[in-house]
Biopython code that builds the backbone (N, CA, C, O; Angstrom):
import numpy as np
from Bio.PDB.StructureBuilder import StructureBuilder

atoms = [
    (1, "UNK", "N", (81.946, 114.000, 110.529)),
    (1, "UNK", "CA", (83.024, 113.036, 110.625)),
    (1, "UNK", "C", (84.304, 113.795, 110.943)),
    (1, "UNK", "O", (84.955, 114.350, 110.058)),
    (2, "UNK", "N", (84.578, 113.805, 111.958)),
    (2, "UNK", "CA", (86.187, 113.991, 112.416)),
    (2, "UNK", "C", (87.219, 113.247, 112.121)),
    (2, "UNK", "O", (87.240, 112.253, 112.848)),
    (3, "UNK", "N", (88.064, 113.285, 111.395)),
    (3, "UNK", "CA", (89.540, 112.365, 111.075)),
    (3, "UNK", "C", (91.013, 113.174, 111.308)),
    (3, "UNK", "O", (92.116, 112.703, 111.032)),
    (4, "UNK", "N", (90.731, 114.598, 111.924)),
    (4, "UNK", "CA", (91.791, 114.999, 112.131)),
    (4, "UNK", "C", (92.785, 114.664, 112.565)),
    (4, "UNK", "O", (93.808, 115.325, 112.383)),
    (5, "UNK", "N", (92.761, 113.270, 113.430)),
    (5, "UNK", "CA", (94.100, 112.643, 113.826)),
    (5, "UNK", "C", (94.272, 113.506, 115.529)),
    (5, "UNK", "O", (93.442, 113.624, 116.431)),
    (6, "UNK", "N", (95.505, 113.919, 115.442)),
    (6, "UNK", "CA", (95.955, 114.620, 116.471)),
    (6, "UNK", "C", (95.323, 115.849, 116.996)),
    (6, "UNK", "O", (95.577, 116.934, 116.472)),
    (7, "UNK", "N", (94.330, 115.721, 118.228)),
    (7, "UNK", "CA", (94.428, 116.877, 118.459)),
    (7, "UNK", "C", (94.992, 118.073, 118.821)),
    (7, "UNK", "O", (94.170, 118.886, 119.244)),
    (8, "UNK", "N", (95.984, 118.392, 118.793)),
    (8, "UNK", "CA", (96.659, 119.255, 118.870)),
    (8, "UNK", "C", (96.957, 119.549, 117.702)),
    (8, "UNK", "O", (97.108, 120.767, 117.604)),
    (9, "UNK", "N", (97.150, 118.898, 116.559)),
    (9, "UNK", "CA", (97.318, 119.398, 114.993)),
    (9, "UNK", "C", (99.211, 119.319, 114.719)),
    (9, "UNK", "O", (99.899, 119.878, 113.865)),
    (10, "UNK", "N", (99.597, 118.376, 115.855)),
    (10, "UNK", "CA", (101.414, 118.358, 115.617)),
    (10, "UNK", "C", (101.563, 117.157, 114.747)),
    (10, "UNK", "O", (100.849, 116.179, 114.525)),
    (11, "UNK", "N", (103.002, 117.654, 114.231)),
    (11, "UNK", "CA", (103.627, 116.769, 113.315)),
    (11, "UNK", "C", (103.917, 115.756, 113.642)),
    (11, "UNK", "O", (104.433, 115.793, 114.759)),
    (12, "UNK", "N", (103.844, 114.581, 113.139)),
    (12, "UNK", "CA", (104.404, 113.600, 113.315)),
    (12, "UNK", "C", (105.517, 113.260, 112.461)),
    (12, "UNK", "O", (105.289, 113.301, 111.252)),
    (13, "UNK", "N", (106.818, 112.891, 112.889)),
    (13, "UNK", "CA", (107.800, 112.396, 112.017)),
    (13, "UNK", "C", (107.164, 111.211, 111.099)),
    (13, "UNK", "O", (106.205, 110.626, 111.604)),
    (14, "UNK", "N", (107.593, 110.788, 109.796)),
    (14, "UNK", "CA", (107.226, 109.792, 108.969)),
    (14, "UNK", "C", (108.485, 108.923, 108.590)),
    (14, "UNK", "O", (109.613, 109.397, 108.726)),
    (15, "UNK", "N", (108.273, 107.592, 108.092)),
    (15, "UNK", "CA", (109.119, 106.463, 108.433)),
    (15, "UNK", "C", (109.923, 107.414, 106.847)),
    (15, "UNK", "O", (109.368, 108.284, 106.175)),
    (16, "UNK", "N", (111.087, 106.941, 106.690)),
    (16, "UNK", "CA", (112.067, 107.029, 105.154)),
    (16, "UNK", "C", (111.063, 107.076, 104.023)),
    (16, "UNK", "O", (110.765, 108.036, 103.313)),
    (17, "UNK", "N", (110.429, 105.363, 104.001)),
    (17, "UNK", "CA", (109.592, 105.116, 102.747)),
    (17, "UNK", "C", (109.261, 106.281, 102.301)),
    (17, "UNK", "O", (109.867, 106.943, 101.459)),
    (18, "UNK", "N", (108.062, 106.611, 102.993)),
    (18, "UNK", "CA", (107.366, 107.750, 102.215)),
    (18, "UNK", "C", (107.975, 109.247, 101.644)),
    (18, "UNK", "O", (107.593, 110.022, 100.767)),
    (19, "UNK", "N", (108.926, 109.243, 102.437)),
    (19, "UNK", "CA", (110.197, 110.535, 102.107)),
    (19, "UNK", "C", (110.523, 110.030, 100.274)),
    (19, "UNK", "O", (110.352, 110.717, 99.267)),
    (20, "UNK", "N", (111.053, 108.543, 100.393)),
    (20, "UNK", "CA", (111.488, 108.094, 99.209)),
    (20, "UNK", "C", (110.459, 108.128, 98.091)),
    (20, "UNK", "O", (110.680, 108.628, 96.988)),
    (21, "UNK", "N", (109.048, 107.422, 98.546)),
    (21, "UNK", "CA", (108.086, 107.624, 97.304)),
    (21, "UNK", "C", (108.106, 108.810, 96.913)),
    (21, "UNK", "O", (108.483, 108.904, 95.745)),
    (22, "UNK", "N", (107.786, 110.033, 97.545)),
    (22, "UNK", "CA", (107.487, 111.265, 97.378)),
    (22, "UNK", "C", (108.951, 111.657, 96.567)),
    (22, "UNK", "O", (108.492, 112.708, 96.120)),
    (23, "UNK", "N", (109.577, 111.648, 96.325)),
    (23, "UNK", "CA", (110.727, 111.630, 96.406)),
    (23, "UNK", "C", (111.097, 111.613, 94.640)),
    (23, "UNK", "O", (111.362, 112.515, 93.846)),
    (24, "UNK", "N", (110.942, 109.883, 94.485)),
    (24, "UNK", "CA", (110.252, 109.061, 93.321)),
    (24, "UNK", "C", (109.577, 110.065, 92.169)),
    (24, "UNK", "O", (109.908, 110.524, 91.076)),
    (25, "UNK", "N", (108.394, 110.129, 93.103)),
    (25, "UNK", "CA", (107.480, 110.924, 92.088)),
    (25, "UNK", "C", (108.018, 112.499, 91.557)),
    (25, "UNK", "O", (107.878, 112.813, 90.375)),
    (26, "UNK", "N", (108.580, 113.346, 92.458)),
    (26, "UNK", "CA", (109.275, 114.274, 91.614)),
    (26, "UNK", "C", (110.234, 114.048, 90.562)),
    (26, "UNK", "O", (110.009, 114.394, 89.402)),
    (27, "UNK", "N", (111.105, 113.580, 90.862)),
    (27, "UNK", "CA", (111.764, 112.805, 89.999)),
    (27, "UNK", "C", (111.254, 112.405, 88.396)),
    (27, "UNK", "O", (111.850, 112.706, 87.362)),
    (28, "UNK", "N", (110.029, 111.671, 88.511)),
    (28, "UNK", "CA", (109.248, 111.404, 87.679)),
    (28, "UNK", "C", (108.305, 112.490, 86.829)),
    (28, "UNK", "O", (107.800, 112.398, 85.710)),
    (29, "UNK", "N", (108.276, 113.584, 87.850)),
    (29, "UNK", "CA", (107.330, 114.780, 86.885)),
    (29, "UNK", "C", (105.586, 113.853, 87.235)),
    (29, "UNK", "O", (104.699, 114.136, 86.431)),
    (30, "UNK", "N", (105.318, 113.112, 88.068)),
    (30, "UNK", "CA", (104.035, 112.663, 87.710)),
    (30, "UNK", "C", (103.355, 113.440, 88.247)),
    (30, "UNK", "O", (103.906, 114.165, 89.076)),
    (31, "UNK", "N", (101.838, 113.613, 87.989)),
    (31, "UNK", "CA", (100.824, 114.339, 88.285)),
    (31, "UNK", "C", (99.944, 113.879, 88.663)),
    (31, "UNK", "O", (100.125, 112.671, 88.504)),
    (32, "UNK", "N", (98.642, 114.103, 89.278)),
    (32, "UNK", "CA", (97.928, 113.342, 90.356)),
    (32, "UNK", "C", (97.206, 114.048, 91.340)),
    (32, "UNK", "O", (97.298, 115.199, 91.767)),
    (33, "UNK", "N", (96.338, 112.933, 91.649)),
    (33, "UNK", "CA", (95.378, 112.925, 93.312)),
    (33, "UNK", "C", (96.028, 112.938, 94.287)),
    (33, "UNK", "O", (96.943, 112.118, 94.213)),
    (34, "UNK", "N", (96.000, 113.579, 95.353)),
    (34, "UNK", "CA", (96.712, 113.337, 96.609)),
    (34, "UNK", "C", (95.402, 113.483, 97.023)),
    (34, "UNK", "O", (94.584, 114.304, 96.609)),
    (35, "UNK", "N", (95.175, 112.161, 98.336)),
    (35, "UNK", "CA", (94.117, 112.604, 99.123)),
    (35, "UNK", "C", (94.765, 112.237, 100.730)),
    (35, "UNK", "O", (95.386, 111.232, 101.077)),
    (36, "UNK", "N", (94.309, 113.622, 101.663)),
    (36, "UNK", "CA", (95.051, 114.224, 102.507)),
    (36, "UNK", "C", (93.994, 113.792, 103.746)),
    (36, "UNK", "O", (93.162, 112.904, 103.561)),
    (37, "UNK", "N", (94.109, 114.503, 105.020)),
    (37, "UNK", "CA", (93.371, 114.698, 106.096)),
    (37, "UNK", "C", (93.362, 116.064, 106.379)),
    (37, "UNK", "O", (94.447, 116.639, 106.466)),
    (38, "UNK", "N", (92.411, 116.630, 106.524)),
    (38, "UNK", "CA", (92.433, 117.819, 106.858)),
    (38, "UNK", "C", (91.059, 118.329, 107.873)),
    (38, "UNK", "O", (89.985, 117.735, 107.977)),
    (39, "UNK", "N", (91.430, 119.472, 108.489)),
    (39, "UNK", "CA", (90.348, 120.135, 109.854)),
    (39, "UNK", "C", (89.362, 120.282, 109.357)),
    (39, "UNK", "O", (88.405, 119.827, 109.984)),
    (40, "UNK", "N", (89.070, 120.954, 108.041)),
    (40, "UNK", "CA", (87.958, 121.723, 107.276)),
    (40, "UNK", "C", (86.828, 120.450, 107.456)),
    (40, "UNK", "O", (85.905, 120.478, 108.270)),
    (41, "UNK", "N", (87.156, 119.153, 106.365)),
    (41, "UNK", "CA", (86.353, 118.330, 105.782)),
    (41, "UNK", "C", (86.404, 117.186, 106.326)),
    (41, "UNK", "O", (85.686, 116.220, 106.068)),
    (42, "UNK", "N", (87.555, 117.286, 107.367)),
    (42, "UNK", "CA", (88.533, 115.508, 107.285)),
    (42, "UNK", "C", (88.616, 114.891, 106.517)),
    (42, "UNK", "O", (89.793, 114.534, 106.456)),
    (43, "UNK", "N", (87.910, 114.353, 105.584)),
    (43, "UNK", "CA", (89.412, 114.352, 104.085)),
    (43, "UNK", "C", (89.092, 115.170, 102.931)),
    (43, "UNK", "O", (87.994, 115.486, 102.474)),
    (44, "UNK", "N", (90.332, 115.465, 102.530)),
    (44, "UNK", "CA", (90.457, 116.386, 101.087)),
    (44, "UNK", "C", (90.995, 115.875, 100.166)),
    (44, "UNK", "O", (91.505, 114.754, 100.156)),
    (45, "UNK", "N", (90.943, 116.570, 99.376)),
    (45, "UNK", "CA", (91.938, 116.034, 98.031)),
    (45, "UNK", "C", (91.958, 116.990, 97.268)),
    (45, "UNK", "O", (90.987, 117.706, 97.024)),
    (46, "UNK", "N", (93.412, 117.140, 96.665)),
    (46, "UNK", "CA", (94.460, 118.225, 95.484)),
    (46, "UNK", "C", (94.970, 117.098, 94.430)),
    (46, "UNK", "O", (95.245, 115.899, 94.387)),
    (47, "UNK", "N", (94.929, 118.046, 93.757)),
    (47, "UNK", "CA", (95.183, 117.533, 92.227)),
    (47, "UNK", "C", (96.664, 118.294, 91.857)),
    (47, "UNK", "O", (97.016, 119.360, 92.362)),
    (48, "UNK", "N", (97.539, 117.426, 90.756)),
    (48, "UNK", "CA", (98.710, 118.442, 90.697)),
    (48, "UNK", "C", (99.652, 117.666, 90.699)),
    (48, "UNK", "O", (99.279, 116.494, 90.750)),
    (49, "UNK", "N", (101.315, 117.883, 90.648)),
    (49, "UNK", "CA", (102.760, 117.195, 90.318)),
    (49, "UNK", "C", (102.976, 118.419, 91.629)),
    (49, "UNK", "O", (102.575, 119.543, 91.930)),
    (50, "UNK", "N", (103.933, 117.290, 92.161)),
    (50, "UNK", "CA", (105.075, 117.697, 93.477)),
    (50, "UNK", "C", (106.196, 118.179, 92.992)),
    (50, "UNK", "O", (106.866, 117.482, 92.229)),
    (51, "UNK", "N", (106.640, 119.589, 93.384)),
    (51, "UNK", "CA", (107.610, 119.974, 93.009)),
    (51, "UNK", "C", (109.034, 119.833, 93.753)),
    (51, "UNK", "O", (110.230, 119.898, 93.472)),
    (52, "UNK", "N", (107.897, 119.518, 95.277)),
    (52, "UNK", "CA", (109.081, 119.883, 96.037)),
    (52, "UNK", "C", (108.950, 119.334, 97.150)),
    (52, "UNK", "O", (107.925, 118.657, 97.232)),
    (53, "UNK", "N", (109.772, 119.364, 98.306)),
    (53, "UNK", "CA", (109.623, 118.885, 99.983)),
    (53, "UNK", "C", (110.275, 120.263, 100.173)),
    (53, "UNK", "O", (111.015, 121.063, 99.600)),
    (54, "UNK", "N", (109.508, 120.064, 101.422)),
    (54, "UNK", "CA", (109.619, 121.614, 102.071)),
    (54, "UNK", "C", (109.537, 121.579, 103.386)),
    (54, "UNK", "O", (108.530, 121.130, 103.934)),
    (55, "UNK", "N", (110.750, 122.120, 104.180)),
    (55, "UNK", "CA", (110.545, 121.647, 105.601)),
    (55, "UNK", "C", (110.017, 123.008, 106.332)),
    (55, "UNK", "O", (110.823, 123.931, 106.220)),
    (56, "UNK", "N", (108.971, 123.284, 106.972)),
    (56, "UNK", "CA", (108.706, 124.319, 107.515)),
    (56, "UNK", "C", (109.090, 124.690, 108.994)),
    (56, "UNK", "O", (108.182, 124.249, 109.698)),
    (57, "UNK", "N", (109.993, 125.278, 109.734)),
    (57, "UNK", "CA", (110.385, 125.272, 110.900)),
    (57, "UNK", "C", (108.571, 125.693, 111.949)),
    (57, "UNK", "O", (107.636, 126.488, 112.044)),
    (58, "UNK", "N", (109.137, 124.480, 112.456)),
    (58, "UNK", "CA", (107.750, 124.644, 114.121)),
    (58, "UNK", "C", (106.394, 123.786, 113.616)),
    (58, "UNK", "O", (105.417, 123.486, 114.302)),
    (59, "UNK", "N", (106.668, 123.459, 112.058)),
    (59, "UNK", "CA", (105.033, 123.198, 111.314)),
    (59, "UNK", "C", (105.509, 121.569, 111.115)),
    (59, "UNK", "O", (104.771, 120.724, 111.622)),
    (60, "UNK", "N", (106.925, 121.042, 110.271)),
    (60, "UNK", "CA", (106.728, 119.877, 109.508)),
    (60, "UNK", "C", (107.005, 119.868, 108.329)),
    (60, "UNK", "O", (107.247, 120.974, 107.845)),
    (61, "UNK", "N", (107.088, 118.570, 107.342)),
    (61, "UNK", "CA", (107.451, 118.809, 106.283)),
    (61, "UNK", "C", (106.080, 118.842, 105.201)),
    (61, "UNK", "O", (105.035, 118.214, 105.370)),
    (62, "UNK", "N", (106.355, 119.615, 104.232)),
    (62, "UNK", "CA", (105.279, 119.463, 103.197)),
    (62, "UNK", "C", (105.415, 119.286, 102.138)),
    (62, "UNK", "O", (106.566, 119.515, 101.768)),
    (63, "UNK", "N", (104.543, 118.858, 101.154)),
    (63, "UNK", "CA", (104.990, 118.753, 99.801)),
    (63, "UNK", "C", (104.276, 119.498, 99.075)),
    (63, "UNK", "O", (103.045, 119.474, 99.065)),
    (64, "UNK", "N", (105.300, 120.551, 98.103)),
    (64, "UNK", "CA", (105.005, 121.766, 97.425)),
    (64, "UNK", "C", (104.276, 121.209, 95.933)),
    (64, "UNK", "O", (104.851, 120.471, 95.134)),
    (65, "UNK", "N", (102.711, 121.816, 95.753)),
    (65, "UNK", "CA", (102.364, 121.031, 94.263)),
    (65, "UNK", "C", (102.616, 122.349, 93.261)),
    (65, "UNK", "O", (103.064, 123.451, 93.574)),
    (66, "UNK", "N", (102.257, 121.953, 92.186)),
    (66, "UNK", "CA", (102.293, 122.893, 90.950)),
    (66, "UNK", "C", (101.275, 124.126, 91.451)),
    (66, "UNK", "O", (101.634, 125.303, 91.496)),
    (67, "UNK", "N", (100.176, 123.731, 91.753)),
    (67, "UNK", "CA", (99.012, 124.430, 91.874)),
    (67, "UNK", "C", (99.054, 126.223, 93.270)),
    (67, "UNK", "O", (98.493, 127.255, 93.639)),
    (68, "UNK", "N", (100.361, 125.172, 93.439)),
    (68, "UNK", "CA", (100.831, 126.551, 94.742)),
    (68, "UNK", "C", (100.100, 126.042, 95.941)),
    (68, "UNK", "O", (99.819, 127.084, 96.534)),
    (69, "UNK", "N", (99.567, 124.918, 96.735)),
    (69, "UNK", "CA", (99.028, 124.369, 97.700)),
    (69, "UNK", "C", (100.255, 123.791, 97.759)),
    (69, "UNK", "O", (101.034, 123.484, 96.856)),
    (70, "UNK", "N", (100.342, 123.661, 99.189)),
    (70, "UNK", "CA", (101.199, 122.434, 99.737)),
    (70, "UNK", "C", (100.385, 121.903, 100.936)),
    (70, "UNK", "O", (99.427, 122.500, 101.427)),
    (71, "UNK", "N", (100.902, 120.644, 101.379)),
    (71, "UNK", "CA", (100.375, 119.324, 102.160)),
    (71, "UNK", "C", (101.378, 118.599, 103.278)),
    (71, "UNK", "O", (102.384, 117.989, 102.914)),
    (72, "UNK", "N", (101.031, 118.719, 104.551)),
    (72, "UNK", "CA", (101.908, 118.193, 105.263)),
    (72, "UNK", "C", (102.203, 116.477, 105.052)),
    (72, "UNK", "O", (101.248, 115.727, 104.853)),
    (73, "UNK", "N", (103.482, 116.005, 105.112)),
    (73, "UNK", "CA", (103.321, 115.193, 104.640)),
    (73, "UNK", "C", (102.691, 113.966, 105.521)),
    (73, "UNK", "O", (102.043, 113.035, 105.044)),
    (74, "UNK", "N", (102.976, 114.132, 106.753)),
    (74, "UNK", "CA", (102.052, 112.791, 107.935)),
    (74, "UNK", "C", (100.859, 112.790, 107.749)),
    (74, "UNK", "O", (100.145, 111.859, 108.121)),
    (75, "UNK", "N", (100.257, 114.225, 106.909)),
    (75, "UNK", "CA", (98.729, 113.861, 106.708)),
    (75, "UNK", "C", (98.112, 113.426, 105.683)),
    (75, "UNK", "O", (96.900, 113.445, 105.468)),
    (76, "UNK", "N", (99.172, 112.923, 104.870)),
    (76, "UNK", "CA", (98.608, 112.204, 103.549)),
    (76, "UNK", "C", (98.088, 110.894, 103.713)),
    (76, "UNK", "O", (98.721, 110.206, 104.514)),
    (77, "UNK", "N", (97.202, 110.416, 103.223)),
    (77, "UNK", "CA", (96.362, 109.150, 102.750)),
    (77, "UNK", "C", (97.149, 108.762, 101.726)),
    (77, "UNK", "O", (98.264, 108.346, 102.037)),
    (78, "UNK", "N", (96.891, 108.788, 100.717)),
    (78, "UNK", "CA", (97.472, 108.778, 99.487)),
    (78, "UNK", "C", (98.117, 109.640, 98.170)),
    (78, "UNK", "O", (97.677, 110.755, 97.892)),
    (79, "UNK", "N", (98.958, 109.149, 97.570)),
    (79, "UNK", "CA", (99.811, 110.102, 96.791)),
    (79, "UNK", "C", (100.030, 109.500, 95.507)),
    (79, "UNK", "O", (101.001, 108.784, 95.262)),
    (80, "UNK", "N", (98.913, 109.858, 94.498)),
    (80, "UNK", "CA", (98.474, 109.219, 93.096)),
    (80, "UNK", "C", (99.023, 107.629, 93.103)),
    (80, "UNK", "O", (100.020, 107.072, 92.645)),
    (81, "UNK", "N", (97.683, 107.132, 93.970)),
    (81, "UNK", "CA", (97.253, 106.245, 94.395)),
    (81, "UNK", "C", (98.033, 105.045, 95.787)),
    (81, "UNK", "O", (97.599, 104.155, 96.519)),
    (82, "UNK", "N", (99.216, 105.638, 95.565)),
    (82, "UNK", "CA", (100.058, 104.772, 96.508)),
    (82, "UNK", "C", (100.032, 105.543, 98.205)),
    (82, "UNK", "O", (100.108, 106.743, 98.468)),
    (83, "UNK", "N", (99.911, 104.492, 99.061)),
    (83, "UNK", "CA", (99.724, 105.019, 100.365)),
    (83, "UNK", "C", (100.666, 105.764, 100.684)),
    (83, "UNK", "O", (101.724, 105.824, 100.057)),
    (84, "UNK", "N", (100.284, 106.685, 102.110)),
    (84, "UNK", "CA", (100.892, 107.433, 102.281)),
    (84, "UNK", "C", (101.081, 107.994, 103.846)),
    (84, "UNK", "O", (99.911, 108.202, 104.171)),
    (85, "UNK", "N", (101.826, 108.314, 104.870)),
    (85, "UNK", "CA", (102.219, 108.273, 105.877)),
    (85, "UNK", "C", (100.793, 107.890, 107.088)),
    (85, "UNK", "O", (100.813, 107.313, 108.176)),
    (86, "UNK", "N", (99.647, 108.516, 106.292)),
    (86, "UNK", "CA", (98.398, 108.405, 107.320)),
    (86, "UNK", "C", (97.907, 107.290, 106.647)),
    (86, "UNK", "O", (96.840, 107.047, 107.210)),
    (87, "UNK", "N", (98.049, 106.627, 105.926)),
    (87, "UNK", "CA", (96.898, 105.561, 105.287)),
    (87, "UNK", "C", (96.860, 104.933, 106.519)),
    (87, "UNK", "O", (95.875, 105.190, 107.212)),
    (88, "UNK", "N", (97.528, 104.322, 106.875)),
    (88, "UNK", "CA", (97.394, 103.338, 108.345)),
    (88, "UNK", "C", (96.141, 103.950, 109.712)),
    (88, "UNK", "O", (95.396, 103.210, 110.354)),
    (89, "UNK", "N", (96.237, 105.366, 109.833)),
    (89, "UNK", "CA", (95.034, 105.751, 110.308)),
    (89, "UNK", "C", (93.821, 106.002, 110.049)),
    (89, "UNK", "O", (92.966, 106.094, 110.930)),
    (90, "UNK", "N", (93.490, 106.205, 108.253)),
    (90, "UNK", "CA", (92.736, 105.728, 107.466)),
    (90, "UNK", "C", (92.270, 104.708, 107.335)),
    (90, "UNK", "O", (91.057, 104.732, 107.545)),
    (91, "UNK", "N", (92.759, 103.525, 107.010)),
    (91, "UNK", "CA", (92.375, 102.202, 106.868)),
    (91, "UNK", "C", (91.943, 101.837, 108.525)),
    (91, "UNK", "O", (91.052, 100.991, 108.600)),
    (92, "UNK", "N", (92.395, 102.298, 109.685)),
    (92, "UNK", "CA", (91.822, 102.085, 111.325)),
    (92, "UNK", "C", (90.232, 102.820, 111.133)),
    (92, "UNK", "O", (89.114, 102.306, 111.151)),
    (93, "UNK", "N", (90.532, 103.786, 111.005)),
    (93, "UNK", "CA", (88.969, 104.253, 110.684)),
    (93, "UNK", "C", (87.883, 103.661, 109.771)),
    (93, "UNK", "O", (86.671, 103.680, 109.988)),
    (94, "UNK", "N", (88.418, 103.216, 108.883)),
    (94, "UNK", "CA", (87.430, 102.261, 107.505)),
    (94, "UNK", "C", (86.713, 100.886, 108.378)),
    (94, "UNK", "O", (85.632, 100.346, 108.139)),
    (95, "UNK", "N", (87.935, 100.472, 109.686)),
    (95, "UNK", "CA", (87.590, 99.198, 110.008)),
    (95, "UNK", "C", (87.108, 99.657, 111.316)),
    (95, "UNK", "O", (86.954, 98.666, 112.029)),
    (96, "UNK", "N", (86.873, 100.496, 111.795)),
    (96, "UNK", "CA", (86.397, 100.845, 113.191)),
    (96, "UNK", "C", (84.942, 100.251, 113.292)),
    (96, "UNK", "O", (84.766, 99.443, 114.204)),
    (97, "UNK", "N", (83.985, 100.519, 112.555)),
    (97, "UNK", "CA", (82.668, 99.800, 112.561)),
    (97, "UNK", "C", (82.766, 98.386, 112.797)),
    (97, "UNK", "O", (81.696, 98.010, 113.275)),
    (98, "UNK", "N", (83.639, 97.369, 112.662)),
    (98, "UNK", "CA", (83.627, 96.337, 113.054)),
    (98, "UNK", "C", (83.614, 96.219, 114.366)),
    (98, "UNK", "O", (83.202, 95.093, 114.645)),
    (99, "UNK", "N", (83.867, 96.843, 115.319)),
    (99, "UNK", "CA", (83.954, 97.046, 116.067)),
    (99, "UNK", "C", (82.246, 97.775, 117.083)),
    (99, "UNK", "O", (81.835, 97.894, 118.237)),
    (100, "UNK", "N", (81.993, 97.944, 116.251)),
    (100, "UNK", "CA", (80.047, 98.238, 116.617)),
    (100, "UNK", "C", (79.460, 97.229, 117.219)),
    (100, "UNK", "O", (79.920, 96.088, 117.203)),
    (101, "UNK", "N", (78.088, 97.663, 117.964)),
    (101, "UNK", "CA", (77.520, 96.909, 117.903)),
    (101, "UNK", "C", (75.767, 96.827, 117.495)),
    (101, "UNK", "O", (74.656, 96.614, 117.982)),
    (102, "UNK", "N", (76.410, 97.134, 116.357)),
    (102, "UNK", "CA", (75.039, 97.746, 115.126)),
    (102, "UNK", "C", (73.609, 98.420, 116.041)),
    (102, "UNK", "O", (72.394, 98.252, 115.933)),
    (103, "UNK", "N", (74.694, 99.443, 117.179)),
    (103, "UNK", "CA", (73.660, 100.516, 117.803)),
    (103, "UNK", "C", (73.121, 100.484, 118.267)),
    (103, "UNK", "O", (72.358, 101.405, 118.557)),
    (104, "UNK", "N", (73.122, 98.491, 119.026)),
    (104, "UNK", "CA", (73.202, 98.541, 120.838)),
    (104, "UNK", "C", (73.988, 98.983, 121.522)),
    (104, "UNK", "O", (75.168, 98.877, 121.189)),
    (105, "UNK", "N", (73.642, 99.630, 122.708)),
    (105, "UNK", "CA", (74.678, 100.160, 123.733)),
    (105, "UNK", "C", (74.975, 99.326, 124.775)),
    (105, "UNK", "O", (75.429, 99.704, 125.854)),
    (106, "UNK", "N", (74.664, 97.917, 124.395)),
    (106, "UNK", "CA", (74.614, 96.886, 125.843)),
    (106, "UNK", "C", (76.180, 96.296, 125.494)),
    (106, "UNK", "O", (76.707, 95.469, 126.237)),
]
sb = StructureBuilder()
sb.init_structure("model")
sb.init_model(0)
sb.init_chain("A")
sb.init_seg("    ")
for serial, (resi, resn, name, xyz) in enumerate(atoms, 1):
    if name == "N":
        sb.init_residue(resn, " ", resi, " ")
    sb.init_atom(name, np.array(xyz, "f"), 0.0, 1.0, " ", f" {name:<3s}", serial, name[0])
structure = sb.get_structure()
């Protein structure tokens, strides 16, 4: 299963919201699932409290966890439990099989 999104692996800018949730949750000290997109598995998931946003010049922004991993943020799914800049390409993929035709090729 491929979900890498972009091939080329570039950043995508993300709308405010999610700047703000993420944002939120430091603020809060909460701790948590983040489940991400990534090359390795196409999706992953880290465990852990956000310490930080972190803008990396040429890469994007990421969010720094306790655990010493950080996560770009356009490639998040979710962020202890609330969506997150990729859910929308997530949830396209969940519904793509509707789109079958249960493995006729006609």
């Amino acid at each position: 299963m491929n979900l890498k999104g972009r091939e080329d692996g570039s950043y995508m800018p993300v709308a405010w919201e999610y700047r703000e949730v993420i944002e939120a949750e430091i603020a809060k000290g909460t701790s948590g699932k983040i489940f991400f997109f990534c090359k390795s598995e196409g999706i992953c998931e880290d465990s852990g409290k956000v310490l930080r946003l972190e803008e990396v010049a040429g890469k994007g922004l990421f969010v720094a966890l306790d655990n010493e991993h950080s996560i770009r943020v356009d490639r998040i799914i979710t962020l202890f439990g609330k969506p997150g800049a990729a859910y929308d390409e997530y949830y396209a993929y969940g519904n793509s099989c509707m789109e079958c035709h249960g493995g006729d090729e006609d």
